[in-house]
C-alpha positions as CSV (number, residue, x, y, z in Angstrom):
1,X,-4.9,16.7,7.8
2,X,-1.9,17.3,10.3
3,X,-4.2,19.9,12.5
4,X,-6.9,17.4,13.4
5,X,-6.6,15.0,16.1
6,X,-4.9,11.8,15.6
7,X,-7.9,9.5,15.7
8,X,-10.2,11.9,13.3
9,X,-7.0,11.8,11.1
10,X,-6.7,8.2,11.0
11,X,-10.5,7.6,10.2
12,X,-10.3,10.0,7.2
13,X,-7.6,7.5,6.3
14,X,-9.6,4.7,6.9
15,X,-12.7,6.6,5.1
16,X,-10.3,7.5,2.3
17,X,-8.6,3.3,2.1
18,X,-12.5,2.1,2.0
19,X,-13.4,5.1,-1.0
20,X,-11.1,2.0,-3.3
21,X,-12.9,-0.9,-2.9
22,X,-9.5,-2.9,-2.9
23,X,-9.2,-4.7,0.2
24,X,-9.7,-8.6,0.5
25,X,-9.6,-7.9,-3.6
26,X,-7.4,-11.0,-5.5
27,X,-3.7,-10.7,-6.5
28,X,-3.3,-8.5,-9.4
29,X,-1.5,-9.2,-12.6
30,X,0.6,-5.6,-13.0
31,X,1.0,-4.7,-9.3
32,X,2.4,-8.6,-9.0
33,X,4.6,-7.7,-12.1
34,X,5.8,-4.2,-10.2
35,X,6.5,-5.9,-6.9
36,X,8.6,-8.8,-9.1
37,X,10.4,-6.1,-11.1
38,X,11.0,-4.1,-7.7
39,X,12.3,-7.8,-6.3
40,X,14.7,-7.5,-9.5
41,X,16.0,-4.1,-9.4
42,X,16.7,-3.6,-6.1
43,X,17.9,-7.2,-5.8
44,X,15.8,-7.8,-2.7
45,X,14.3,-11.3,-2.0
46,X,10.4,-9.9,-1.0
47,X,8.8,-6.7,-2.3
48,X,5.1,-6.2,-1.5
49,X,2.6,-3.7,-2.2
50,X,0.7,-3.5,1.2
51,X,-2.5,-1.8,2.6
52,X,-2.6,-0.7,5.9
53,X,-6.4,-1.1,7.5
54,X,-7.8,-1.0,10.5
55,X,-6.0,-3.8,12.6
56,X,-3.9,-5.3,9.5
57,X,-1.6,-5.0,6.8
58,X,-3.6,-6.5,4.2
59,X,-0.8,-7.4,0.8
60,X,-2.3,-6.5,-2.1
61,X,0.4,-7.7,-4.4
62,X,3.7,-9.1,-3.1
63,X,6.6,-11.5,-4.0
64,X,8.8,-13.8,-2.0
65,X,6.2,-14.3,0.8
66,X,3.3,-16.2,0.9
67,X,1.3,-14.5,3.5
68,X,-1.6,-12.5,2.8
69,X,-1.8,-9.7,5.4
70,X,0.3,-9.6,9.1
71,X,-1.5,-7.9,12.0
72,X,-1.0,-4.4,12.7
73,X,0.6,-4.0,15.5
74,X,3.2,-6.1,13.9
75,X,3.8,-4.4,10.8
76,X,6.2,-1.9,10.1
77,X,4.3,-0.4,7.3
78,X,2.2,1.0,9.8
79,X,4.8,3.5,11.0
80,X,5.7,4.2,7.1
81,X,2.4,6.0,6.3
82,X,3.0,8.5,8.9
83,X,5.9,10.0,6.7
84,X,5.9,10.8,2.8
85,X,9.2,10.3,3.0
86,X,11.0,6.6,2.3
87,X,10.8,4.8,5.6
88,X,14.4,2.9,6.0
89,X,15.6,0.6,8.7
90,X,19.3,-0.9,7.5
91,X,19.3,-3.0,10.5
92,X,16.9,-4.0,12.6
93,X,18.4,-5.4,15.2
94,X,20.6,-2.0,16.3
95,X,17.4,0.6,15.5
96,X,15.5,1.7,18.3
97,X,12.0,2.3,16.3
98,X,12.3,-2.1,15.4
99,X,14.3,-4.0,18.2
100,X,10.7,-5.3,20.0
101,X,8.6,-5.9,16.6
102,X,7.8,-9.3,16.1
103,X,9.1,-9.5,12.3
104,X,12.6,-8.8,14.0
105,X,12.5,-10.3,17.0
106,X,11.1,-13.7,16.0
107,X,11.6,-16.5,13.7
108,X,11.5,-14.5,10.6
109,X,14.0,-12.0,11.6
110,X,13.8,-9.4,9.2
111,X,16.8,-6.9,9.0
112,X,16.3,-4.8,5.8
113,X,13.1,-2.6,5.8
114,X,12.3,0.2,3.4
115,X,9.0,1.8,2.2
116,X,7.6,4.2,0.1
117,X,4.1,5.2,1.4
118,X,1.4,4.8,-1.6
119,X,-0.1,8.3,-1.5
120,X,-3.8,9.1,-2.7
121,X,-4.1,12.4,-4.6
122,X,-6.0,13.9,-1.4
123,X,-2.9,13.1,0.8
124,X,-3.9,9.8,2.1
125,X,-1.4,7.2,2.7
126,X,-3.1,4.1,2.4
127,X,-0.3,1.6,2.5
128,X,3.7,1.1,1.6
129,X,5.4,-0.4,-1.4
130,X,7.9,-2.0,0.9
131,X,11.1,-3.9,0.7
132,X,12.3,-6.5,2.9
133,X,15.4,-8.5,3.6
134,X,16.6,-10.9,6.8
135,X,20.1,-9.1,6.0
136,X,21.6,-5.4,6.4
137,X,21.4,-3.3,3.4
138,X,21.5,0.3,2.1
139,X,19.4,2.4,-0.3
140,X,21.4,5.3,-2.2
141,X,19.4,8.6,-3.0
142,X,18.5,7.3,-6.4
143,X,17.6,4.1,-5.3
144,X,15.0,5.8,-2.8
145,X,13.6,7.9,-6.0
146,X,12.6,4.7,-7.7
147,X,11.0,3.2,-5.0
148,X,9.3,6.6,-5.0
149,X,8.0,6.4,-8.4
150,X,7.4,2.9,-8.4
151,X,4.6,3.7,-5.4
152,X,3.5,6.5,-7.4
153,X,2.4,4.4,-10.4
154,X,1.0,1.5,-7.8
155,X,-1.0,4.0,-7.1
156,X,-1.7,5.6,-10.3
157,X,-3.2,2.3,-11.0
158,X,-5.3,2.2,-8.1
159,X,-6.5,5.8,-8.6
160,X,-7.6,4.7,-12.6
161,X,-9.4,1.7,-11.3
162,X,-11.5,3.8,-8.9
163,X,-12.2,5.9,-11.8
164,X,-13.3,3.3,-14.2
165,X,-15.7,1.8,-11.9
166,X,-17.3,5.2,-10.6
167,X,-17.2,5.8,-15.0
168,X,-19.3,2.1,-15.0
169,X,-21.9,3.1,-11.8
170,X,-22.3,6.2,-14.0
171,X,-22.8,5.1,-17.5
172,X,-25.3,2.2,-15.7
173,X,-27.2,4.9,-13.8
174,X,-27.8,6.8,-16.8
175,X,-28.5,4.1,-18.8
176,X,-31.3,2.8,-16.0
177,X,-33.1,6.2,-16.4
178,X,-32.8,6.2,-20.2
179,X,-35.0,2.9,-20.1
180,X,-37.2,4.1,-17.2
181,X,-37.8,7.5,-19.6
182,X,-38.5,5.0,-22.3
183,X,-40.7,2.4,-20.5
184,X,-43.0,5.8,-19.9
185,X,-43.4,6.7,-23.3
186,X,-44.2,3.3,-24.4
């Protein structure tokens, strides 16, 4: 992936976020429980489970914010999936890569940003399992594994739920030709 030109990269990307059907999809009951838990362990007041398309960060799954997806351009998500490492801003307002975003800037004035890219087994990043606060805050080296592992089973479940509906399309298909082969002999 690294070798081919930005854009080419970033449509396989796109290819690979649309191969999962989940976008525009409704809340879900365990990746709302994960991002709750994640809330709870790290003792963060939001934790969301974003997708990053073409020109938005959609949330799949999120608690302590009601939106439902933040424009791009906006969203620091979209400079997490460029790493497979934890993206970490402590404080906003003194880092370079955050002091014009929007999120910081503005009303909501986030401080606290850290995110563990959800990674497809092809190498896709297709979005974050982020934390957010409005204050300054740290992540230790264990801390950072968790969030790791808690974006590997987001997308563990993702990758199971592609599965079972490609196993469906199959057992459908094959069960479509069974009646077409028996609607012949009949």
């Amino acid at each position: 992936m690294s070798t081919q030109p930005e854009a080419t990269v970033e449509a396989a990307r796109l290819q690979a976020l649309r191969r999962y059907n989940i976008l525009d999809t409704p809340q879900d009951g365990s990746l709302n429980r994960l991002a709750e838990l994640a809330a709870r362990v790290f003792n963060m007041p939001i934790a969301i489970i974003s997708l990053v398309d073409e020109d938005r960060i959609w949330f799949k799954s999120r608690h302590g914010v009601d939106a439902e997806q933040i424009d791009r351009g906006g969203g620091l998500c979209d400079s997490a999936i460029l790493s497979d490492e934890v993206y970490i801003v402590e404080n906003a307002r003194n880092d370079p890569r955050t002091l014009t975003n929007p999120l910081v800037a503005g009303e909501f004035g986030l401080q606290f940003y850290a995110a563990a890219p959800l990674r497809t087994h092809d190498g896709y990043r297709l979005g974050t399992f982020c934390l957010i606060d409005q204050k300054q805050r740290y992540l230790n080296e264990n801390q950072k594994l968790i969030l790791q592992d808690m974006a590997a089973i987001v997308m563990d479940e993702i990758e199971l739920r592609l599965a079972a509906r490609q196993a469906a399309q199959e057992n459908e298909r094959q069960l479509h030709e069974l009646r077409q082969q028996l609607a012949l002999k009949a």
